[in-house]
C-alpha positions, 0 to 999 in steps of 0.5 A: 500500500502506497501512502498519500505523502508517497503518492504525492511524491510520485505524481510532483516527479512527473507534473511540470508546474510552473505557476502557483495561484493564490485563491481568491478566498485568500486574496479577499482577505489580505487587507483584514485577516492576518492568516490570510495574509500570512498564506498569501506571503506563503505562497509568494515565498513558494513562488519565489524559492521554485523560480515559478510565477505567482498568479493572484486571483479575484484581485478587487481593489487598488490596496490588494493589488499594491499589497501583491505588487510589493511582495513581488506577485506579477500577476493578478486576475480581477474580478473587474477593472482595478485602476490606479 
């Protein structure tokens, strides 16, 4: 019997991943929730660590796009038009 952990392993060795994306539940949350936030600097440092890019979805407002540009998040879906 083959463990999750196990599993996992294998199926890493095999995927190519190149792009990581923060949920929208996460990036909703940035500006208020601390645990929120903390995932979402998580995910950056991943990003960061592998050399892969970091997508951010459900970006909302200018203060989370600014929040994700200065922790180095290139790139950001919104769920509207997000203006400076």
């Amino acid at each position: 019997m083959i463990s999750v952990p196990a599993i996992l392993v294998v199926v890493a060795e095999t995927v190519t991943v190149d792009i990581l994306k923060i949920d929208q539940s996460f990036v909703s949350g940035i500006l208020k929730d601390r645990h929120d936030a903390t995932i979402a600097e998580t995910i950056i440092s991943m990003t960061k660590h592998f050399d892969f890019a970091c997508l951010a979805e459900g970006v909302e407002c200018v203060e989370e796009m600014e929040w994700l540009k200065q922790r180095s998040c290139r790139y950001m879906q919104a769920l509207r038009s997000v203006h400076r």
